[in-house]
C-alpha positions as CSV (number, residue, x, y, z in Angstrom):
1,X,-83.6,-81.3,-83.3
2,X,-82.2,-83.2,-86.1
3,X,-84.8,-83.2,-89.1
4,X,-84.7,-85.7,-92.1
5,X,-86.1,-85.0,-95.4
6,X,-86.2,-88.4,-97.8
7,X,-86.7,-87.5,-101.0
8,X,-88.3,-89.5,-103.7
9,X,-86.6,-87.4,-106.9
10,X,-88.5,-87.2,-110.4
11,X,-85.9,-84.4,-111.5
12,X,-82.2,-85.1,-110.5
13,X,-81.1,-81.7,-111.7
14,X,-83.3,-79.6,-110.9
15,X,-83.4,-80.8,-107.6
16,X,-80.0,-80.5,-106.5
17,X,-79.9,-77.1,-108.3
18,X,-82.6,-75.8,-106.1
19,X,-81.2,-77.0,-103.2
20,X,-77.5,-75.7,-103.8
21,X,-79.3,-72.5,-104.1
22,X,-81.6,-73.1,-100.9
23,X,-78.1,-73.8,-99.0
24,X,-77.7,-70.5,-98.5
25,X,-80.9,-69.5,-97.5
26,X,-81.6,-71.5,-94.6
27,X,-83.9,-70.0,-91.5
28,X,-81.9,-68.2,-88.9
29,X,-80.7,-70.9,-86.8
30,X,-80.7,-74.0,-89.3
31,X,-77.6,-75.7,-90.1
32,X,-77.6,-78.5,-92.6
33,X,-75.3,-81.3,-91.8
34,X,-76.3,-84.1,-94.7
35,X,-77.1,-83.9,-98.4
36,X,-76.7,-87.3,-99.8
37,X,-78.1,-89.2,-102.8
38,X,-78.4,-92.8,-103.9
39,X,-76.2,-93.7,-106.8
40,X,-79.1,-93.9,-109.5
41,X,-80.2,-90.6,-108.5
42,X,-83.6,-91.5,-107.5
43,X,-83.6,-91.2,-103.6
44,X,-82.2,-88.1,-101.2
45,X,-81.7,-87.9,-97.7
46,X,-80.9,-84.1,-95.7
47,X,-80.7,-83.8,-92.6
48,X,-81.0,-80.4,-91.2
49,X,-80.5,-79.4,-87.6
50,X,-83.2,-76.5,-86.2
51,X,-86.0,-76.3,-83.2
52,X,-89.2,-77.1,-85.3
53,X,-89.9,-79.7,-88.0
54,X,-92.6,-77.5,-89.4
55,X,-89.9,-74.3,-90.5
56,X,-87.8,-76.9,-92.3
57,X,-90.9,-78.9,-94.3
58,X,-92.1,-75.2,-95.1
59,X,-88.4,-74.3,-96.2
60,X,-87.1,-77.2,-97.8
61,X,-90.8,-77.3,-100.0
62,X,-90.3,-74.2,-101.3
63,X,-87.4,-75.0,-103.0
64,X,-87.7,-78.8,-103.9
65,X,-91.4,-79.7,-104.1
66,X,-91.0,-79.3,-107.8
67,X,-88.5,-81.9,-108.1
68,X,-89.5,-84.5,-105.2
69,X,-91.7,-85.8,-102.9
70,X,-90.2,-85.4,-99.4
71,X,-91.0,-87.4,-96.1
72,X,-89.9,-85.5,-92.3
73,X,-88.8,-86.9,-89.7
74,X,-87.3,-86.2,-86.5
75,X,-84.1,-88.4,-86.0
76,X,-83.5,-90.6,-82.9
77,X,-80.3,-88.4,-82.4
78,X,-80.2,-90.4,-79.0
79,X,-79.2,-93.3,-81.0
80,X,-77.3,-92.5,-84.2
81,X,-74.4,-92.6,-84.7
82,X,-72.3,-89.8,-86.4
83,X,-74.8,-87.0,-85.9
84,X,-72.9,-84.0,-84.6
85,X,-74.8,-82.7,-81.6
């Protein structure tokens, strides 16, 4: 499934430093196909392809809870367009 985490960021930097470094840590399995920001910095979207919603919340908190508040979703892959599948 493809997972979206939309963050709400209070620290720009330390943000996207955490998750540069959480890049190479994914779970076995994960692949992360999205990391984009809003031009003022304040907003996030990552989509992350992996079989359960719960692994990714758990992973991407641990690096970014400091810097944002994150929403999950599973994406309507069925209907978007540009998702790899």
């Amino acid at each position: 499934m493809h997972v979206m985490a939309i963050s709400a960021i209070s620290d720009e930097n330390g943000f996207w430093d955490s998750l540069k470094k959480a890049h190479g840590r994914l779970p076995q399995g994960a692949k992360w196909t999205l990391a984009v920001a809003s031009t003022d910095g304040a907003r996030a979207v990552n989509v992350i392809v992996h079989d359960s919603l719960d692994d990714v919340r758990a992973f991407f908190e641990g690096h970014a809870a400091p810097f944002a508040a994150t929403e999950y979703f599973e994406a309507d892959a069925a209907n978007a367009v540009g998702l790899p599948r």
